[in-house]
N, C-alpha and C positions, 0 to 999 in steps of 0.2 A: 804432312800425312797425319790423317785422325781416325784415330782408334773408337769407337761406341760400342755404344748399347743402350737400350732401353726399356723399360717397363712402362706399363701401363694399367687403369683400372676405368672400370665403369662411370660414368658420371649419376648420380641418384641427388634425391631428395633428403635432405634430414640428418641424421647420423648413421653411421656405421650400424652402431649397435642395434637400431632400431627396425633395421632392415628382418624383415621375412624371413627366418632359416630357410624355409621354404624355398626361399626365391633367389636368395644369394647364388645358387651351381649355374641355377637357370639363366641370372644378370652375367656372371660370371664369362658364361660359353658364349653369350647372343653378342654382348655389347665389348670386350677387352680388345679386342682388336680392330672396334670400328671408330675410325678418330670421330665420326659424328654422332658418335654414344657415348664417348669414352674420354678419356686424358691421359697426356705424361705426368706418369709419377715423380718415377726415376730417370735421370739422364748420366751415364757415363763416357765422359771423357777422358785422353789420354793422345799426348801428340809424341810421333816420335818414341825413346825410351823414358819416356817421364811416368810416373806413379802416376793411375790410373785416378780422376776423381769424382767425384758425385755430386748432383744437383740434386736434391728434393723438394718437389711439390708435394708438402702434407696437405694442404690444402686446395681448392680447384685454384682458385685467386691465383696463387704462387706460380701455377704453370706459365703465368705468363714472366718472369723472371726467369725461370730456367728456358725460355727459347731466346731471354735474351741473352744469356751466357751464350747458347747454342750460335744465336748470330755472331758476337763477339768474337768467340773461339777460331771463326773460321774466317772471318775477316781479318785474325790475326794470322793465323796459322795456314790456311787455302786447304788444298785438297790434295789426295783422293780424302773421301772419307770410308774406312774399310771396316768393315764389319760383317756376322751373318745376318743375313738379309738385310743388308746396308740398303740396297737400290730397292731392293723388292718391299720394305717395310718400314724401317726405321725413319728412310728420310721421307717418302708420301708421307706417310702417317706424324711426322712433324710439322712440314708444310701445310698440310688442309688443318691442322690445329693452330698454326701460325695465322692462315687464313681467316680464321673464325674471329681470331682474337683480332684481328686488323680492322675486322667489321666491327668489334666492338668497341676502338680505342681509335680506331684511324692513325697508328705511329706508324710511320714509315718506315723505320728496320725491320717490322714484320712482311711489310709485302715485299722488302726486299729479301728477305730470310726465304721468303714462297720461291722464289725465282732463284737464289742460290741454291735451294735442295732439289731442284726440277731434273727428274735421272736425265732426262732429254733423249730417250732413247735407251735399248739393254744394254747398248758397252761406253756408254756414256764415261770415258774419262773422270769425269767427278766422283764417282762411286766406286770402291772395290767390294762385289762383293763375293761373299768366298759360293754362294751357293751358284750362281750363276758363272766363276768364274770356274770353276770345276767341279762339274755336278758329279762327273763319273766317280770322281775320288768316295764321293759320300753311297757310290752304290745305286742309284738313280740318274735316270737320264731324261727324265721331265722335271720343267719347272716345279708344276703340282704334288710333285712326291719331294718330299724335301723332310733330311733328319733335323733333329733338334739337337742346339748347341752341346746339350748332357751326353746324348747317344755319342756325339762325336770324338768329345773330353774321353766317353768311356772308349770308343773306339784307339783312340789313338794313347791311352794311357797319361791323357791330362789329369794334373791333381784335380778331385771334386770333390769337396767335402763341405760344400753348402749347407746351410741349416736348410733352405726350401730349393726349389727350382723355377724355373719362368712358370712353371702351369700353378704354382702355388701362390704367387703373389697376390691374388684379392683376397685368397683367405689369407694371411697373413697382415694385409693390410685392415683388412677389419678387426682382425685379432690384436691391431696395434705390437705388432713388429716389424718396425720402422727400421729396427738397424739391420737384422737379417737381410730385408730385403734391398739396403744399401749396400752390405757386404755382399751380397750376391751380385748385385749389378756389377759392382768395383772386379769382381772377380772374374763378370764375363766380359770385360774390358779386357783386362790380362792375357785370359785363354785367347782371344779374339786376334790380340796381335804375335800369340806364338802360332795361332792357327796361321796368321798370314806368314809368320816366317816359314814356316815348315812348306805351305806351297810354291814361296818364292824360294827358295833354297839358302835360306839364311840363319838355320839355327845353328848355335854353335855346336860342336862334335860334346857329345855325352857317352856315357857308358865304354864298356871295353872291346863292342865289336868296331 
């Protein structure tokens, strides 16, 4: 069993810094979550009770190294892989960047990386995800309405005391706060697998009720 999360950012031209203030909100909204605009940053792992750890692509180049952890990890470790929006985001949006990258290098762990994240279906065995596996909990009952991991943390009284949040990560990343947004991923690694215990009935007894 593996535990994720991920970030991501725009794919552009040039440096950071030299981008458009102008344009940054606007790249920001359009491109972060389209793997064929965009890239993994951040990748968080964590199998079973093991401390949660981090891949970072600072550069485009490097993402292709952190999906080979990604392959690794899970040809060591199998599945499910359990996350928010495990099936619905994390793993697509790894595979069609696995895919691109296959086209560019022809390695074969990538195209087999494509076919081990393929959800194969919405209750696909390979994936746990929490929004799909109970939407009702989060207060919605369509796919399309779906809270974000913060609101959740705040709903259920998860510790959250991140320097930024997921919607902050390209300013961040332009801003060159690189570890924030490591800290951040590593930590919704964490909440991820107490989210999964708390639905499967496995945290341990706390407090005095």
């Amino acid at each position: 069993m593996i535990f994720t999360d991920s970030e991501t950012v725009p794919l552009f031209q040039g440096k950071a810094s030299d981008l458009d203030p102008e344009r940054v909100d606007e790249l920001g909204k359009s491109a972060s979550l389209d793997p064929h605009r965009s890239r993994l940053l951040c990748l968080g792992l964590a199998w079973e009770e093991e401390e949660p750890e981090v891949h970072y692509a600072l550069h485009p180049e490097d993402e292709l190294a952190v999906l080979g952890v990604l392959w690794r990890v899970l040809k060591e470790h199998g599945y499910p892989i359990v996350g928010h929006h495990a099936q619905g985001f994390d793993g697509p949006y790894a595979a069609t960047r696995a895919l691109w990258w296959y086209y560019q290098t022809g390695r074969p762990l990538l195209a087999e990386l494509v076919k081990m994240l393929d959800p194969k279906g919405r209750y696909s065995d390979r994936y746990y995800d929490t929004t799909i596996k109970y939407p009702s909990a989060w207060g919605h009952f369509k796919r399309t309405h779906k809270r974000s991991a913060s609101a959740i943390a705040g709903f259920l009284g998860q510790p959250y005391d991140d320097a930024i949040d997921g919607s902050m990560v390209w300013r961040a990343y332009i801003a060159g706060r690189h570890t924030d947004i490591q800290d951040h991923c590593r930590a919704d690694v964490a909440r991820n697998r107490d989210l999964w215990k708390a639905l499967e009935g496995k945290l341990e007894r706390r407090g005095r009720l």
